[in-house]
DRENDREN-874630 format. One line per 4 residues: their letters; for each residue x, y, z of C-alpha. Coordinates in pm, 1 decimal. Layout:
a	X/Y/Z ~ ...
This chain:
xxxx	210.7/4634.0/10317.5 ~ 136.8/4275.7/10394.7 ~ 183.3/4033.7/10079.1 ~ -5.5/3627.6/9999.9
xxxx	96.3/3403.1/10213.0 ~ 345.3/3216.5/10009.0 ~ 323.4/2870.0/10185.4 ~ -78.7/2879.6/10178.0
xxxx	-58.0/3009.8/9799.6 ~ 125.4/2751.4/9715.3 ~ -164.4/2468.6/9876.7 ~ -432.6/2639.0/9706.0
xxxx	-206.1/2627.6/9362.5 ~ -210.0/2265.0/9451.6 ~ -546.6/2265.7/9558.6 ~ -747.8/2482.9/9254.1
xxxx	-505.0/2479.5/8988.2 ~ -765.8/2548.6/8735.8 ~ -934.7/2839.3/8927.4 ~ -581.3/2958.7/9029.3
xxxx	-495.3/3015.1/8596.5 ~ -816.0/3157.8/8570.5 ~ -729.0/3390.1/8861.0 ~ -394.4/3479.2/8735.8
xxxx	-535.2/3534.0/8365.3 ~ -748.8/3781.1/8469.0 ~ -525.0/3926.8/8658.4 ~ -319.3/4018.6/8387.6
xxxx	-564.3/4123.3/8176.2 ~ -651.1/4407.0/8415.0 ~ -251.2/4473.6/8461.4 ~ -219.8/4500.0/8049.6
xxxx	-561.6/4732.5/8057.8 ~ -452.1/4965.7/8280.8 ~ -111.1/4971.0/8088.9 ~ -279.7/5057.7/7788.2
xxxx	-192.5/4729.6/7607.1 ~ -537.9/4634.2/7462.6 ~ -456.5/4374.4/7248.2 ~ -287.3/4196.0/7513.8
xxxx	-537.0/4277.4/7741.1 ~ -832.6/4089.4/7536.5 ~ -598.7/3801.2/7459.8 ~ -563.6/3737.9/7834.9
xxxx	-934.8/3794.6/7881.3 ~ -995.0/3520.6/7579.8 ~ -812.9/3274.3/7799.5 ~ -965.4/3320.9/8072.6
xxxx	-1308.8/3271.1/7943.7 ~ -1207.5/2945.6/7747.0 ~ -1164.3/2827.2/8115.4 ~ -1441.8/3010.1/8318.2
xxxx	-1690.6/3112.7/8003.7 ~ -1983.0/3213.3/8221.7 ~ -1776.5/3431.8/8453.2 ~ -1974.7/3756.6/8503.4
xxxx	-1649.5/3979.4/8575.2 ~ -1429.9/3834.9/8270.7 ~ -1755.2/3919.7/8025.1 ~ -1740.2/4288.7/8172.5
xxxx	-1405.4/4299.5/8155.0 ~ -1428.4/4183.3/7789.5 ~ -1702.6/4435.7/7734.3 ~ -1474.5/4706.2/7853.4
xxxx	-1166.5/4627.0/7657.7 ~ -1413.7/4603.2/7356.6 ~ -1575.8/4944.4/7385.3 ~ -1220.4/5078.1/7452.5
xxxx	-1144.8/4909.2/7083.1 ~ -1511.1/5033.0/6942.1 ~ -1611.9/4664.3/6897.2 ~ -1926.4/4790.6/7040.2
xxxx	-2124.1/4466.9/6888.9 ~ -1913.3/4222.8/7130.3 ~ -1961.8/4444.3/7434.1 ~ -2320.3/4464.6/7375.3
xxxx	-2355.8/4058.8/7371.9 ~ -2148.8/4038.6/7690.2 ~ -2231.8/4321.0/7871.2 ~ -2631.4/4195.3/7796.6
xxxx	-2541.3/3818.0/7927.6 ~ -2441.3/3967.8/8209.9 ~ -2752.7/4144.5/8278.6 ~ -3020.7/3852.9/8208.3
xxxx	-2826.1/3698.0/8439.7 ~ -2787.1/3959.4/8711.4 ~ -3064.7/4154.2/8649.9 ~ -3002.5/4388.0/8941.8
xxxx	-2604.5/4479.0/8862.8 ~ -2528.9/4842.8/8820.2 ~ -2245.2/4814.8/8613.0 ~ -2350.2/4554.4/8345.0
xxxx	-2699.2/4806.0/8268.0 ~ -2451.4/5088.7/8276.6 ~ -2140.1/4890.2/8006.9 ~ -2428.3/4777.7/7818.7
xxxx	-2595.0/5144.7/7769.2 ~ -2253.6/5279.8/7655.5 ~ -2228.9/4999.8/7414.5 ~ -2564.8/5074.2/7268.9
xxxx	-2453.7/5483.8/7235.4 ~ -2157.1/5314.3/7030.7 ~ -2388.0/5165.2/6803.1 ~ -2632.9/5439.1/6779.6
xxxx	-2960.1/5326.7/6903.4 ~ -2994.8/5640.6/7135.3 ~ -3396.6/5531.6/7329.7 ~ -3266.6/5154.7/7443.7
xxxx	-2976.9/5375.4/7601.3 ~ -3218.7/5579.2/7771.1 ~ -3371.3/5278.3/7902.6 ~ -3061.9/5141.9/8020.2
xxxx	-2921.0/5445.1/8195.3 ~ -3267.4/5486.0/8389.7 ~ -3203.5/5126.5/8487.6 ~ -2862.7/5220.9/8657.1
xxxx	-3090.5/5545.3/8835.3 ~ -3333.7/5283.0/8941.7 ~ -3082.2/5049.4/9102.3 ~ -2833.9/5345.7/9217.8
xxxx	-2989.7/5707.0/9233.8 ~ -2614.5/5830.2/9358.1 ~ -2459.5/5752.2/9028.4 ~ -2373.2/6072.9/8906.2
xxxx	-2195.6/5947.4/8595.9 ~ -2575.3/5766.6/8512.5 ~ -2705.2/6061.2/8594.8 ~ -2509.5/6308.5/8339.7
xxxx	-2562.5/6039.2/8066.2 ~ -2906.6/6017.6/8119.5 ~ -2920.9/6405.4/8075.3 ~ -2764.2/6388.2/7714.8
xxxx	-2956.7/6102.2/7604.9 ~ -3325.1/6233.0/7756.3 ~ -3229.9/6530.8/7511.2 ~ -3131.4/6364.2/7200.4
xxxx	-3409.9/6133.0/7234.9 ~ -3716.9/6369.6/7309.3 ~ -3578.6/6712.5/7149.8 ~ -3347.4/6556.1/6861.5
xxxx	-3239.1/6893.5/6601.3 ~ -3479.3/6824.3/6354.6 ~ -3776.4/6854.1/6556.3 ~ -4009.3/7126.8/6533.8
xxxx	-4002.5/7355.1/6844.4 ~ -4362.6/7508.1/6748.7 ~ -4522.8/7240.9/6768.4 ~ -4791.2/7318.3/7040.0
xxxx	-4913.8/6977.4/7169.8 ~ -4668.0/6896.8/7435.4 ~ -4703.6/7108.8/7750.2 ~ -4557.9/7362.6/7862.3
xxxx	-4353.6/7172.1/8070.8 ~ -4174.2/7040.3/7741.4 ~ -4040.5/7354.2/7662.7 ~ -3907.4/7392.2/8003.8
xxxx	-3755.1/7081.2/7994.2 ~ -3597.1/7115.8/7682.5 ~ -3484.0/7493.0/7786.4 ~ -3314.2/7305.5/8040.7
xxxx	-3158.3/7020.4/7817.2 ~ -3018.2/7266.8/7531.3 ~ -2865.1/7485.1/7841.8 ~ -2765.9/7226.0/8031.6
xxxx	-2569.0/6975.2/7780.6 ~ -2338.3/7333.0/7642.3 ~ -2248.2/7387.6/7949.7 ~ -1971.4/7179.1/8057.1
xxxx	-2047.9/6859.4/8246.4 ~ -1887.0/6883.5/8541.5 ~ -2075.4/7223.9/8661.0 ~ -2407.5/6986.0/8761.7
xxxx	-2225.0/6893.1/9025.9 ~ -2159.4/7249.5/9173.8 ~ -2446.8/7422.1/9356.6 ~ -2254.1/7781.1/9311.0
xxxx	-2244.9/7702.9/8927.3 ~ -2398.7/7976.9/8755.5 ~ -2627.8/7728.7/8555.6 ~ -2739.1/7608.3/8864.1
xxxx	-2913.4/7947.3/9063.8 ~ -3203.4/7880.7/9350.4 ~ -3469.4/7946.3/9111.7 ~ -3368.6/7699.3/8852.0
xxxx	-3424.0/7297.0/8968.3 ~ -3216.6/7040.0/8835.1 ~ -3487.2/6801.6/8662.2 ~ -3199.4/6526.0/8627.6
xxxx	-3070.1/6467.7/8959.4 ~ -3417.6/6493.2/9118.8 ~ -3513.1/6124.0/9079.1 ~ -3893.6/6189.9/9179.5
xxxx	-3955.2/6492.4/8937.0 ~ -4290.2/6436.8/8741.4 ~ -4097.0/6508.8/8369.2 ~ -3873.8/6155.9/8429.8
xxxx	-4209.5/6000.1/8565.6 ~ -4353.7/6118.1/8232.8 ~ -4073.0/5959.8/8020.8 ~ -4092.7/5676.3/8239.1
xxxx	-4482.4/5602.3/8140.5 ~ -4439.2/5787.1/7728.3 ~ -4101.9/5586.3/7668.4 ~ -4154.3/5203.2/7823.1
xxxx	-4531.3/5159.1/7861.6 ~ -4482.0/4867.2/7605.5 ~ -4274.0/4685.3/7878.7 ~ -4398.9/4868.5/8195.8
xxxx	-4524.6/4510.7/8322.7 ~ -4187.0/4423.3/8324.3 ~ -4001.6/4752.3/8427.5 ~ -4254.8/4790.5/8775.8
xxxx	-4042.4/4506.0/8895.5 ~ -3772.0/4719.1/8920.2 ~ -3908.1/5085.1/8933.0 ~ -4259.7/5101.6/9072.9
xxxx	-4363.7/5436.3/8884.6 ~ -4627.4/5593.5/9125.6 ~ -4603.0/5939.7/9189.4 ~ -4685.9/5989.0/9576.5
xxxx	-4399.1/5742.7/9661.9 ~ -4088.4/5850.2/9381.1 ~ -3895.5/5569.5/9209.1 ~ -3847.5/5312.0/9476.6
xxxx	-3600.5/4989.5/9417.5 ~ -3747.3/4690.9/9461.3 ~ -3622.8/4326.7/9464.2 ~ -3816.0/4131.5/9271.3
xxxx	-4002.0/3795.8/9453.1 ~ -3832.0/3562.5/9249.1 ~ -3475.0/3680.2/9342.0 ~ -3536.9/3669.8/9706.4
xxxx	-3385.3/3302.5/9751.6 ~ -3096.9/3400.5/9481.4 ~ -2939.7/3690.9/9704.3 ~ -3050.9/3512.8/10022.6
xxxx	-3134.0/3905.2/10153.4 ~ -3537.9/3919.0/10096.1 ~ -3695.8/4233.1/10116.2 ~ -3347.8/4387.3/10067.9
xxxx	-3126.8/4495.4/9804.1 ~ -2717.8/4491.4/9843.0 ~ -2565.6/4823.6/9740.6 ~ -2366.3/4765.0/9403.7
xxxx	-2199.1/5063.5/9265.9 ~ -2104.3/5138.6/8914.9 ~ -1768.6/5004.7/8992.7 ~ -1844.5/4746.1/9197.3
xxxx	-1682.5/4407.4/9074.0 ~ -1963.6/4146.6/8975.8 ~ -1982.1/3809.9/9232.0 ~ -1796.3/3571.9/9088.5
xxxx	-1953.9/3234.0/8881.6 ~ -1654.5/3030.8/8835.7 ~ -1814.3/2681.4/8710.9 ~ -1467.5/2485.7/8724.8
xxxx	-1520.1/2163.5/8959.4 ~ -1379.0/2094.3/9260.1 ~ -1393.0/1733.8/9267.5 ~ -1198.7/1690.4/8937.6
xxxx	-917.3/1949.6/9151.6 ~ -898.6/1743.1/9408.7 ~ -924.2/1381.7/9305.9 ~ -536.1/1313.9/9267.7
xxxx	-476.7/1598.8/9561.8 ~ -259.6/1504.5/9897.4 ~ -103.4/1736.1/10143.0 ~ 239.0/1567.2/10261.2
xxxx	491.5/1773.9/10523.1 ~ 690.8/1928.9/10227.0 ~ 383.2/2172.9/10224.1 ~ 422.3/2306.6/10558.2
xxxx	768.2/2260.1/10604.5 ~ 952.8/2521.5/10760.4 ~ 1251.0/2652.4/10551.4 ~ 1500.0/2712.0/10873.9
xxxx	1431.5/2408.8/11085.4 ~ 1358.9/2176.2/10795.6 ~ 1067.1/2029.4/10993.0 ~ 677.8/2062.5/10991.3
xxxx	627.4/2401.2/11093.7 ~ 546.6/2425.2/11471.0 ~ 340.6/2747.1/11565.8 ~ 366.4/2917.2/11202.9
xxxx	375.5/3278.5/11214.7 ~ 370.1/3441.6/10862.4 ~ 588.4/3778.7/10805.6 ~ 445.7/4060.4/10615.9
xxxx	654.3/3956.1/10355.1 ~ 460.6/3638.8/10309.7 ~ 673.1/3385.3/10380.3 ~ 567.6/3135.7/10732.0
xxxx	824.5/3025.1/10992.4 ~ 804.7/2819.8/11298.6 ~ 767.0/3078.4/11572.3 ~ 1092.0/3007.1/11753.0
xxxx	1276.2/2947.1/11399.9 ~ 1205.8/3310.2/11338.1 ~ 1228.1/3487.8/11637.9 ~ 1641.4/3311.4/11606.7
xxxx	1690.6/3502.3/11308.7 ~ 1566.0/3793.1/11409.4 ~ 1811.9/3835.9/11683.7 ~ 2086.6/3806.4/11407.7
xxxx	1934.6/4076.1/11203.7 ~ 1647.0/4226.5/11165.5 ~ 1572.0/4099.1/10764.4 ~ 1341.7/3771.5/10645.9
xxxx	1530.1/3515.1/10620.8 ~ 1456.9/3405.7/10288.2 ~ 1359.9/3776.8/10062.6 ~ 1577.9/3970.1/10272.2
xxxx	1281.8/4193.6/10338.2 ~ 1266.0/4426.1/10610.7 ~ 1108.3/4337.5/10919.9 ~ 1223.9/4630.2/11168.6
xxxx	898.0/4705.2/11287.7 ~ 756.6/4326.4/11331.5 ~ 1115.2/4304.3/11538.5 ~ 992.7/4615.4/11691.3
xxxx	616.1/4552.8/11782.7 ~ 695.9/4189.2/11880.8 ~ 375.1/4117.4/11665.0 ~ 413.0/3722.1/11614.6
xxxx	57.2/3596.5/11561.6 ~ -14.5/3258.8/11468.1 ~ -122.3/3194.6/11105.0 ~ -452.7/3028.9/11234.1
xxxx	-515.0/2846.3/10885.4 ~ -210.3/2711.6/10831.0 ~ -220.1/2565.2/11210.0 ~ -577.1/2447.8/11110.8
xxxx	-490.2/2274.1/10810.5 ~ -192.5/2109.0/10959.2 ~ -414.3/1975.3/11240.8 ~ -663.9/1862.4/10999.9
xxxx	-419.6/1681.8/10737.6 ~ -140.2/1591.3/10943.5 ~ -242.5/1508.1/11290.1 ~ 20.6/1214.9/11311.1
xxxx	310.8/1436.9/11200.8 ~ 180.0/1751.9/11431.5 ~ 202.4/1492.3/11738.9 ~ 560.1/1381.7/11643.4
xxxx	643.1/1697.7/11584.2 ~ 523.3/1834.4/11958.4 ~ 651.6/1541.2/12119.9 ~ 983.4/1632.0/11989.4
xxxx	924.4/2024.3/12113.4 ~ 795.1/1914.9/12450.0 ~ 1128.7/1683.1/12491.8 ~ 1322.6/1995.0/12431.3
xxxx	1137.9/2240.8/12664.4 ~ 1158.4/1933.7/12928.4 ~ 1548.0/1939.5/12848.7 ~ 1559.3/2341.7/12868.0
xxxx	1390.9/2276.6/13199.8 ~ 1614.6/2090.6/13394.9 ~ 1835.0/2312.7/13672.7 ~ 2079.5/2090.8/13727.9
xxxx	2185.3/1997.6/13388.8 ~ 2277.1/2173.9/13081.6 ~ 2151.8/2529.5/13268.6 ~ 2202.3/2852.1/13097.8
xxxx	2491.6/3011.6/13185.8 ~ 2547.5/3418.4/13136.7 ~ 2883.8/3478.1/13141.5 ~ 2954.6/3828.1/13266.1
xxxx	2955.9/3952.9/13597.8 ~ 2983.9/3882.9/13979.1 ~ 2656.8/3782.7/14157.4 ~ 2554.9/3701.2/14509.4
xxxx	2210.5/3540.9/14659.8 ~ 1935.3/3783.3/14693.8 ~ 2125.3/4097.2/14505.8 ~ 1983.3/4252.6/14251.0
xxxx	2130.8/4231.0/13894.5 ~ 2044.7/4405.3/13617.3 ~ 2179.0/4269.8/13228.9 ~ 2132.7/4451.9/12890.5
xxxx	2140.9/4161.4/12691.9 ~ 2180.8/4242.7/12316.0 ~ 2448.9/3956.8/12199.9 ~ 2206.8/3703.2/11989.3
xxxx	2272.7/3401.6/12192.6 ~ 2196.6/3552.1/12506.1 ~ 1881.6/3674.0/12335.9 ~ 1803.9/3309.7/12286.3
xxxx	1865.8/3225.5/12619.6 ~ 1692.6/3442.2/12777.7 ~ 1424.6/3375.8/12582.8 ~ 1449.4/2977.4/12647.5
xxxx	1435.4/3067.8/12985.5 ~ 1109.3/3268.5/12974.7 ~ 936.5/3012.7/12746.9 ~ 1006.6/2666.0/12958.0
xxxx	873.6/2880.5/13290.2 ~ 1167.8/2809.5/13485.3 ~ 1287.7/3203.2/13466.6 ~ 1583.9/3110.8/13528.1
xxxx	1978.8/3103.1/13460.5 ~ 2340.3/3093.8/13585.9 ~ 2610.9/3348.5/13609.0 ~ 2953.4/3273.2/13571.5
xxxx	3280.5/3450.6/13575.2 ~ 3515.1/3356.3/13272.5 ~ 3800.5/3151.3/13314.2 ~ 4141.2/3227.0/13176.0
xxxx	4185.9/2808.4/13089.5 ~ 3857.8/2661.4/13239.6 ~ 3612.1/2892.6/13025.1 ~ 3407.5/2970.8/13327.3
xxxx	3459.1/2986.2/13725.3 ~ 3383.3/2700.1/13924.5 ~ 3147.0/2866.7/14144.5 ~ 2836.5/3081.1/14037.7
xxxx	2457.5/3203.6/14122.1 ~ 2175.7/3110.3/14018.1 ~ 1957.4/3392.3/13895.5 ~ 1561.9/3436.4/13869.7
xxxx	1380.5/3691.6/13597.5 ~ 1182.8/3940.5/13717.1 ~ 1106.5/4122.3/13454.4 ~ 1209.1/4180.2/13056.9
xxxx	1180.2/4473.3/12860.3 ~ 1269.5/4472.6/12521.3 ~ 1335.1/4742.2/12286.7 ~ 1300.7/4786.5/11912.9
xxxx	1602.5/4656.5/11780.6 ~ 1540.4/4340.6/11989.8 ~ 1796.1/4406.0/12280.6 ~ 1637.6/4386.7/12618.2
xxxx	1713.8/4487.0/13005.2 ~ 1705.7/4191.9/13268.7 ~ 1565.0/4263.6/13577.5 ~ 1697.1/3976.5/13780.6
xxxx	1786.0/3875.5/14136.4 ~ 2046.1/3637.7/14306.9 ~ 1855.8/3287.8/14403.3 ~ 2129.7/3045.8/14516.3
xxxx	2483.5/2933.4/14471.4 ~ 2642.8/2633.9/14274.0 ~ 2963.2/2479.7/14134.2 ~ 3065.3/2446.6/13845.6
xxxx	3086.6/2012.4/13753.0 ~ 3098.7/2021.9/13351.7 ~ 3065.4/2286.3/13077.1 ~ 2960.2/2248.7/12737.9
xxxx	2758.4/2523.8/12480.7 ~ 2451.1/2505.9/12346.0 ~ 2332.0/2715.4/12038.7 ~ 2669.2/2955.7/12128.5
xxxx	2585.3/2991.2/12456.2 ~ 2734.4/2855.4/12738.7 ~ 2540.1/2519.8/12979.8 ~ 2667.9/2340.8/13324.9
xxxx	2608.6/2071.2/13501.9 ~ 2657.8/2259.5/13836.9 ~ 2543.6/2095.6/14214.9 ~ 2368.8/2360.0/14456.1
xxxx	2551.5/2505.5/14788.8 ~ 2443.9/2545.1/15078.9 ~ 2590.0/2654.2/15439.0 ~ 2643.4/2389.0/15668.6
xxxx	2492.9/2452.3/16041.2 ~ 2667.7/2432.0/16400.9 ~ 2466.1/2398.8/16687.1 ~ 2548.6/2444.6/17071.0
xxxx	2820.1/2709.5/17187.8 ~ 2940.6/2717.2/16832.9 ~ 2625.8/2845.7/16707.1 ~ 2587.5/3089.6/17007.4
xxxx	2954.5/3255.3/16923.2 ~ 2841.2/3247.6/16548.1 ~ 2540.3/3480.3/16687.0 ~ 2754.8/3705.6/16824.9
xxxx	3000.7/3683.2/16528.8 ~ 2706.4/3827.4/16305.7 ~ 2560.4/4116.3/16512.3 ~ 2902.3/4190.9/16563.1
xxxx	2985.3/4177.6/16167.8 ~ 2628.4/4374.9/16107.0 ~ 2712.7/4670.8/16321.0 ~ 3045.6/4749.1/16145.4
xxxx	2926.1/4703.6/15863.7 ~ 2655.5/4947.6/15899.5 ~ 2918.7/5166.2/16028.9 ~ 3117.8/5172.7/15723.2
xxxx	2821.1/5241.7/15509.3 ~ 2734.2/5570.9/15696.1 ~ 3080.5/5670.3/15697.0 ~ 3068.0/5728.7/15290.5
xxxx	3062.8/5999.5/15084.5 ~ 2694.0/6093.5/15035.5 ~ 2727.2/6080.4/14625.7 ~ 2879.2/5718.2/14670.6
xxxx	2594.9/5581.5/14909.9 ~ 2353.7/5762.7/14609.9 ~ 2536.3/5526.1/14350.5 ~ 2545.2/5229.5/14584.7
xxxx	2204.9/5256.9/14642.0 ~ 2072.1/5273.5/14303.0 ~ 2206.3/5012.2/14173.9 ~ 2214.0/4742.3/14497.1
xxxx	1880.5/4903.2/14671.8 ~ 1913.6/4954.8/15043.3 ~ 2088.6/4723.3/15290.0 ~ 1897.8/4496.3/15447.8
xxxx	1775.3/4456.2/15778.7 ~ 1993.0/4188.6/16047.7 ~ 1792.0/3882.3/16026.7 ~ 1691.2/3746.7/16397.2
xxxx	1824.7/3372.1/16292.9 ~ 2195.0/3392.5/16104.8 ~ 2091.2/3040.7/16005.7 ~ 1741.1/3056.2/15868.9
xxxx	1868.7/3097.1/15491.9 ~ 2024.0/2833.6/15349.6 ~ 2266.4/3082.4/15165.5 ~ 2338.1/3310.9/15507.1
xxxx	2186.4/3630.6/15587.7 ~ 2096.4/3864.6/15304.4 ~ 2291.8/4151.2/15399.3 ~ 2620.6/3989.5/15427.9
xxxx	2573.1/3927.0/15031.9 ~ 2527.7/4288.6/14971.6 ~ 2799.1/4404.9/15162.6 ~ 2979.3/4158.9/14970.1
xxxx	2856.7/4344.7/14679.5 ~ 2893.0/4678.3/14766.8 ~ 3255.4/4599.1/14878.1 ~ 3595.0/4695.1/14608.4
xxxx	3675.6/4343.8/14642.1 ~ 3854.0/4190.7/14339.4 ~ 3734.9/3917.4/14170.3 ~ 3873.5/3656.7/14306.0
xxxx	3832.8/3772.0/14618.8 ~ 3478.8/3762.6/14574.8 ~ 3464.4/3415.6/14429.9 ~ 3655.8/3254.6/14682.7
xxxx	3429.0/3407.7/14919.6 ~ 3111.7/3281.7/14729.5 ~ 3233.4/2924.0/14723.2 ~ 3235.7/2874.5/15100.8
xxxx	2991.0/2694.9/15292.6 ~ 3065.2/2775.0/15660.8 ~ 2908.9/3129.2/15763.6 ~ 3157.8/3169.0/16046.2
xxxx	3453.6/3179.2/15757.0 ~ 3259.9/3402.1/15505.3 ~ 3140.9/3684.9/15860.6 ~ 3556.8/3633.8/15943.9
xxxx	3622.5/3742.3/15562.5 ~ 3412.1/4035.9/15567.4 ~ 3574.2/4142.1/15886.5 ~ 3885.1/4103.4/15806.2
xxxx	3809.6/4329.2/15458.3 ~ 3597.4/4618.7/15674.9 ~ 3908.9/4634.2/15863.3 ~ 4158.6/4720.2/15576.9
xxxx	3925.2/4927.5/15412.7 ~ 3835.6/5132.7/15681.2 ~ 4216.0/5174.0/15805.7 ~ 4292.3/5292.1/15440.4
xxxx	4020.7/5571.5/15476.7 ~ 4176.9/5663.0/15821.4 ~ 4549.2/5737.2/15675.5 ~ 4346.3/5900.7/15347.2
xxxx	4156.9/6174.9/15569.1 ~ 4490.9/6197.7/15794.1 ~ 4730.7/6231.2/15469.4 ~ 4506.6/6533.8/15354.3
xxxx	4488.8/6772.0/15611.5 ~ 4866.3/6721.3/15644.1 ~ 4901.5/6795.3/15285.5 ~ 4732.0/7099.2/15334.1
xxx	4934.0/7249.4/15638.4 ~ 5271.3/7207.3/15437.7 ~ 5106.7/7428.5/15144.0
């Protein structure tokens, strides 16, 4: 459940402070109602109106906590304020009819309730009100049932009535009710029966001028609601009226001023300041908690742990939905107020992606693995300042970072790879699987960290060409170096080319020019892979530029290897023959 914005809160505090203790007054006057603390309740309410006295919903509410209290004299005068002024509101008709049952005066009840009818024929509670008070009115106990000048419909009606109000309530509303059979009409919740049209014209023909504005009694048509001509421009809806339930809170006339709010009023950065960075915040996102981070501050602490920084709250499934939207009000009323610190405050975040950008210096460096130009290599990065880096690397749009061995005394290798993103996906708890591939080689000329993870200055490597009879026996070199290594491959186990293959892809094809890739051919990297080299076998092998040493090296490596397989299958049979 999403909570106020605590940073926006505290503007409009700032901004409204009288409307914002009104606000708060009444709503702890509803709070203390609903607890059952009256007294409280009304003192609260008393407050409120001292600052707001024409405020439709604080007279109802007063009205209410008064009829609770059977001050039905004080809910009367509020609950009938409230209706001069909104003539066409439900609930003030319908506090100001139970206020006048309080006090006794049982036909200006009547006239209420049918009011409420008139503006809402669904109100069923109207409705079973009006029932009782049609019957004390027009059949009270001492009148004389012989009397023989009303018509028969009368003593229908008042059949009805006596049967009807010692029965219990509730039953109206049940069709299967045995008061309420197929041959027996309910006069009260059929709005257009001819005995309320009668009550209508016996009961208010003094004011039916007045009461056709409202209910247009004309029996062809039924009671029809109507919004009077002269609150057409008020409600801005002519021709139409807006649905207000019983319950329905009135519209709100607050008459504190805004200018006397605002005169002394300034917004300075210490109102959008974010609590992490301690700067103006920069892309505020807003957690269901309610509290509003820069984007980037946040998304740091959430790959610590998965709580607000501030309450502590638990944000497992914003981590998990990756739902960061931008507080659009906040980043509107920064633009609008504080245009000058907004641009100082991008200029600083665009000198920092710029720096994040560069590829030569201070570039991410993983530190983890072996990897070669063009291979595939998956990471599962869960530690929270590879998170970060990853996520650096994504956001500048350079996609990508270095991968280093570690160094017993130098921290990393001296030689590494240069690795592009190809795709992210990130799970719930905020770890994520790399899909990334080998780009091109580098050493290793300074170190430092950044944010706990690890940078380089590093220069690119490349192989240096021959040309002439040198490059001719390097052709032959590297068809020769192809074909055994092709021949090693088939000669494996068919569960360990399975393995190889999944995780490396297939080998690829001999490319026509050994020299056409800056790096060397794209195979010779994968066998380099695929190969039980040790490590620093493989890094020597990765820090040479000639491709005539690095084809030798391979050769030299297919050779032991496939000699130890030889004595492994000859060792075996002979094992068997002397069991």
């Amino acid at each position: 459940m999403r909570r106020v914005n605590v940073v926006l809160s505290g503007l409009i505090e700032r901004c409204f402070p009288g409307d914002c203790r009104l606000r708060r007054l009444a709503g702890q006057a509803r709070n203390l109602q609903r607890q059952q603390q009256l007294d409280a309740a009304l003192l609260k309410c008393e407050q409120a109106l001292a600052l707001a006295p024409e405020d439709d919903s604080l007279l109802l509410l007063r009205a209410e906590l008064c009829l609770i209290m059977k001050n039905y004299e004080q809910a009367l005068q509020d609950a009938d304020v409230v209706c001069r002024k909104e003539p066409l509101l439900t609930k003030g008709h319908h506090l100001k009819a139970q206020a006048l049952s309080g006090l006794g005066r049982s036909k200006e009840v009547l006239k209420e309730f049918i009011y409420c009818l008139a503006l809402n024929p669904e109100c069923n509670s109207a409705k079973k009100e009006t029932q009782k008070v049609i019957c004390e009115v027009f059949f009270p106990p001492s009148d004389n049932t012989n009397q023989n000048s009303t018509s028969c419909t009368h003593g229908r009606y008042k059949a009805h009535c006596d049967s009807q109000t010692n029965t219990q309530v509730e039953e109206d509303d049940d069709p299967g009710s045995p008061g309420n059979s197929s041959e027996r009409v309910d006069m009260f919740r059929n709005t257009n029966s001819s005995v309320l049209y009668f009550i209508l014209g016996l009961h208010f023909e003094e004011d039916k001028k007045a009461l056709e504005n409202v209910i247009p009694v004309a029996p062809s048509t039924g009671l029809k609601r109507q919004l009077p001509s002269d609150m057409e421009d008020a409600h801005g809806l002519p021709g139409k009226i807006p649905k207000k339930d019983a319950d329905c809170p009135p519209q709100r006339t607050v008459s504190s001023k805004m200018g006397d709010d605002l005169e002394d009023f300034t917004v300075d950065m210490t109102d959008f300041e974010c609590a992490l960075c301690m700067r103006l915040l920069f892309e505020p996102v807003t957690t269901p908690c309610g509290h509003t981070f820069c984007l980037k501050c946040l998304e740091r602490c959430l790959d610590h742990a998965p709580h607000c920084p501030l309450c502590k709250d638990k944000l497992s499934e914003l981590l998990a939905t990756r739902n960061f939207n931008i507080t659009i009000l906040a980043e509107e009323l920064i633009f609008q107020y504080l245009q000058e610190e907004l641009s100082d405050r991008k200029r600083i975040y665009d000198e920092e992606m710029s720096e994040l950008s560069n590829l030569t210096r201070d570039v991410p460096i993983f530190v983890c693995a072996m990897a070669f130009p063009t291979v595939p290599c998956p990471l599962h990065v869960f530690e929270p300042r590879y998170r970060l880096m990853i996520r650096r690397c994504m956001e500048t749009g350079t996609k990508r970072f270095g991968m280093c061995l570690s160094a017993e005394h130098a921290g990393i290798s001296e030689f590494g790879c240069m690795l592009e993103i190809k795709d992210v996906r990130t799970f719930p708890d905020g770890s994520s699987v790399v899909d990334a591939i080998g780009i091109s080689r580098f050493r290793v000329l300074s170190h430092r960290h950044r944010d706990g993870y690890n940078t380089a200055d590093i220069e690119y490597l490349e192989d240096e060409k021959v040309e002439g009879p040198e490059y001719e026996e390097l052709t032959t070199l590297h068809d020769s170096v192809y074909q055994q290594s092709v021949s090693w491959f088939s000669s494996l186990q068919d569960h360990m080319k399975e393995q190889i293959l999944s995780h490396f892809g297939g080998m690829p094809d001999r490319e026509p020019e050994p020299q056409s890739n800056p790096s060397g051919p794209a195979w010779s990297w994968w066998i380099l892979a695929v190969l039980p080299l040790e490590r620093k076998a493989q890094l020597a092998i990765l820090g040479m530029t000639s491709l005539k040493e690095r084809l030798l090296a391979i050769r030299r490596i297919l050779v032991i290897i496939t000699r130890k397989m030889n004595n492994r299958q000859e060792v075996a049979p002979n094992k068997e023959r002397n069991n």
